[in-house]
PAMI-189786 format. One record per atom (N, C-alpha, C): x, y, z; atom name; residue number from 1. Coordinates in nm, 2 decimals, decimal comma. Layout:
REC       u       v       w  name  resi
REC       X       Y       Z    CA   NUM
...
//
This chain:
REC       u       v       w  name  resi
REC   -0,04   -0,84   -0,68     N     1
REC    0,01   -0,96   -0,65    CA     1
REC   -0,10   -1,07   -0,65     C     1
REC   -0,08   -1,15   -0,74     N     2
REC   -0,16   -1,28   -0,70    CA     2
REC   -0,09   -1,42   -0,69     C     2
REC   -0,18   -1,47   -0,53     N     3
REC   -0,16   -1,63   -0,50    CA     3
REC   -0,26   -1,65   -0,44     C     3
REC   -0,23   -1,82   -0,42     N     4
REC   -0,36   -1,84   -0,39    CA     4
REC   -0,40   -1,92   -0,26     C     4
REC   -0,49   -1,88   -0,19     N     5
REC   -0,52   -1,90    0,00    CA     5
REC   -0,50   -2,07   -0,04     C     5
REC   -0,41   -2,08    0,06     N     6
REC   -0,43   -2,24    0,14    CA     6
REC   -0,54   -2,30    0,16     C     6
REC   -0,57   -2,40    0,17     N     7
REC   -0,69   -2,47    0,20    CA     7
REC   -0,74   -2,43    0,36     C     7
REC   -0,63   -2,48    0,45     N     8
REC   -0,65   -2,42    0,60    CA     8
REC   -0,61   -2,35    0,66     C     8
REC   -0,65   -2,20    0,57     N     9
REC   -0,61   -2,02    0,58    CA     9
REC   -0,78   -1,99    0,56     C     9
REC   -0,83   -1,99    0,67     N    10
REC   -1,03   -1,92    0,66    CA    10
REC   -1,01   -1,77    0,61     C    10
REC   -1,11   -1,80    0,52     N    11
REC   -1,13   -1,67    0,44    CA    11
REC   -1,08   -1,55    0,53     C    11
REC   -1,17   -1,52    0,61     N    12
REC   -1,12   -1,40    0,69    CA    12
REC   -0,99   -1,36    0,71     C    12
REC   -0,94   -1,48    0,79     N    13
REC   -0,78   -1,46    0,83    CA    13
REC   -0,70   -1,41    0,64     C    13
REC   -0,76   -1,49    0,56     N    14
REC   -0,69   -1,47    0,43    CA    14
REC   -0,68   -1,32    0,38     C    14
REC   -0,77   -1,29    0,41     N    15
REC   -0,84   -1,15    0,34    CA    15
REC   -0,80   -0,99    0,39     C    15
REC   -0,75   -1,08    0,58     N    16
REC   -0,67   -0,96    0,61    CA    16
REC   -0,52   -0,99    0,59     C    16
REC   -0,50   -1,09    0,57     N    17
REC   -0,34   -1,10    0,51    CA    17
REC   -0,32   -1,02    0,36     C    17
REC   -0,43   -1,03    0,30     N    18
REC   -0,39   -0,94    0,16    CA    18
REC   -0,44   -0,79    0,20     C    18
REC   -0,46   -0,76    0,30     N    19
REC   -0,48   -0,64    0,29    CA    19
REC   -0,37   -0,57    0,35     C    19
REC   -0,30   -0,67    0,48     N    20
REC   -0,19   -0,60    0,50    CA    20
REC   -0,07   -0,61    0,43     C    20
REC   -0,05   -0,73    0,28     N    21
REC    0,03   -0,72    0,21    CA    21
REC    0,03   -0,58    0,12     C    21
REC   -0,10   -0,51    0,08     N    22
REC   -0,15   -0,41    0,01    CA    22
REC   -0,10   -0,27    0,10     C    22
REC   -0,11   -0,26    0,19     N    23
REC   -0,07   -0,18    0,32    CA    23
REC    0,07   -0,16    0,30     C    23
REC    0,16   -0,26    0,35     N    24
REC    0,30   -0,30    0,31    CA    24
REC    0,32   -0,23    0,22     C    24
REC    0,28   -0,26    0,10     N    25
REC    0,36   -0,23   -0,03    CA    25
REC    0,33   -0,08   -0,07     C    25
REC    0,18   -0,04   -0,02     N    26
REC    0,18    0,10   -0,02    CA    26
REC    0,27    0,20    0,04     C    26
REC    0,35    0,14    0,17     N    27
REC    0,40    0,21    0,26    CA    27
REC    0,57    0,21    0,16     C    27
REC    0,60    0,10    0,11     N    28
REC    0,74    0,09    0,08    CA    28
REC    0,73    0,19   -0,04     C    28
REC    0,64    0,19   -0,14     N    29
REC    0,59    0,29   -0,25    CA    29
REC    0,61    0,44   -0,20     C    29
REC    0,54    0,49   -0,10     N    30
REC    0,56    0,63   -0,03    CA    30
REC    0,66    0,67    0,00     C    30
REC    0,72    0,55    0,08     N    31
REC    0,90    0,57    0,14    CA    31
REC    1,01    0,61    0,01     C    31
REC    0,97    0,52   -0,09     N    32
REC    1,02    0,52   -0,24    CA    32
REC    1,08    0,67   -0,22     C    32
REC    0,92    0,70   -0,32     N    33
REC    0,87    0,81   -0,35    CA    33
REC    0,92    0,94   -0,26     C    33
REC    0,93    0,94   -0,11     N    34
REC    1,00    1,02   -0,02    CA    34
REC    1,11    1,02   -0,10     C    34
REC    1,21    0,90   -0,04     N    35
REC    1,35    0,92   -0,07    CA    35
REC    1,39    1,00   -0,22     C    35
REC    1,27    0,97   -0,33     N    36
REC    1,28    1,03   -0,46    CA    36
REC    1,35    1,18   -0,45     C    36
REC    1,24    1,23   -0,35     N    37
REC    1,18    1,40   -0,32    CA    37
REC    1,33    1,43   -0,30     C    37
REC    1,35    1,39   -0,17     N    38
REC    1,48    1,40   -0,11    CA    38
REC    1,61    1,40   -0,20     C    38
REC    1,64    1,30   -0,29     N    39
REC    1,74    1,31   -0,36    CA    39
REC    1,74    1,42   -0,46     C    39
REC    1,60    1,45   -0,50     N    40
REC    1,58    1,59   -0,60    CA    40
REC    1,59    1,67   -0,60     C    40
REC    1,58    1,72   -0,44     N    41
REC    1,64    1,84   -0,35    CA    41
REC    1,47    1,91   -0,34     C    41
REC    1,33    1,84   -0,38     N    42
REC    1,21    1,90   -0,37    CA    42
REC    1,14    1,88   -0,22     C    42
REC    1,10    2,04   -0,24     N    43
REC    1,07    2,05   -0,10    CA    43
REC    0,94    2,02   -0,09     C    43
REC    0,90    2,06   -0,22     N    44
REC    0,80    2,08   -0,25    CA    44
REC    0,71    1,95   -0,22     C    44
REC    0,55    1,98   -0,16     N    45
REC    0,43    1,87   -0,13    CA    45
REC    0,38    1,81   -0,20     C    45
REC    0,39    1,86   -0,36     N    46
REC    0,29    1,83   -0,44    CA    46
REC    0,30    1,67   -0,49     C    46
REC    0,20    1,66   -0,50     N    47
REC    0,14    1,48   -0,53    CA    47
REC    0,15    1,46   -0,67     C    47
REC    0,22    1,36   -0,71     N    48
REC    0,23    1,26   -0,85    CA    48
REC    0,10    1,20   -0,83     C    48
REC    0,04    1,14   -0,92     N    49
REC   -0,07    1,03   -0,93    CA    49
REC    0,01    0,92   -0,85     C    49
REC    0,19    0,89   -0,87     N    50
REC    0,25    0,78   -0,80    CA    50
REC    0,18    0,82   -0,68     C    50
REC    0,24    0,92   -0,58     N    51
REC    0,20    0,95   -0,48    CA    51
REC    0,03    0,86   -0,42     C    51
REC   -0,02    0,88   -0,47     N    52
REC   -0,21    0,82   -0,43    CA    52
REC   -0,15    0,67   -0,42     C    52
REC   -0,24    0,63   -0,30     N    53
REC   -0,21    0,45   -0,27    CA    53
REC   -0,38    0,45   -0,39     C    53
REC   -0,37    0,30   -0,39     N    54
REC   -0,43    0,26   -0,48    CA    54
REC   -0,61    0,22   -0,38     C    54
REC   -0,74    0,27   -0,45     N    55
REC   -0,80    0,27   -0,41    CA    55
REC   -0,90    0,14   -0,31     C    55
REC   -0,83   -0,01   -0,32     N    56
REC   -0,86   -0,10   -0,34    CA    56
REC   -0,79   -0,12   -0,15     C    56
REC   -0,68   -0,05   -0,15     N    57
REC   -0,62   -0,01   -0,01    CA    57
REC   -0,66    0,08    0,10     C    57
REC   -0,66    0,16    0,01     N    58
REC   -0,72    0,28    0,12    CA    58
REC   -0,87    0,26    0,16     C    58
REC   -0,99    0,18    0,03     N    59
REC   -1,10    0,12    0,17    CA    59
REC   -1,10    0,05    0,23     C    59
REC   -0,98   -0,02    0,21     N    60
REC   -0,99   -0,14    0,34    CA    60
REC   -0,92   -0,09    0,45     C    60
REC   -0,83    0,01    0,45     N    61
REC   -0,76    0,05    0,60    CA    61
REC   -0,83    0,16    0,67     C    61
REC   -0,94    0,20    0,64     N    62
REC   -1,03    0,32    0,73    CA    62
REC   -1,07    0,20    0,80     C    62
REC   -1,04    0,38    0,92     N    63
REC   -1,08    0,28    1,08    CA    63
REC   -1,25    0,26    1,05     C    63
REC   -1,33    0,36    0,98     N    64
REC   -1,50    0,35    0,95    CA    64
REC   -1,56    0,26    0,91     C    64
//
């Protein structure tokens, strides 16, 4: 997704708004992806590439 920071949105505040947009959409993506499993009748764990949040997310949400 791209838009673009308001004039009187400071970087910072901006930067964590796109990361919890990134967050968000990873989370609705997994839930997806659940409900997929579920309707497929798989019990099964195994990970799609869908499955993986996108790298650009997952460093910005470690607590480290």
């Amino acid at each position: 997704m791209v838009c673009n920071k308001p004039e009187h949105i400071e970087e910072k505040i901006w930067d964590q708004h796109l990361r919890w947009l990134d967050l968000v959409s990873n989370e609705c993506k997994s839930n997806q992806l659940k409900r997929e499993r579920e309707r497929r009748g798989d019990g099964a764990r195994e990970r799609s590439p869908k499955d993986v949040a996108r790298p650009s997310a997952q460093a910005n949400n470690h607590p480290g």
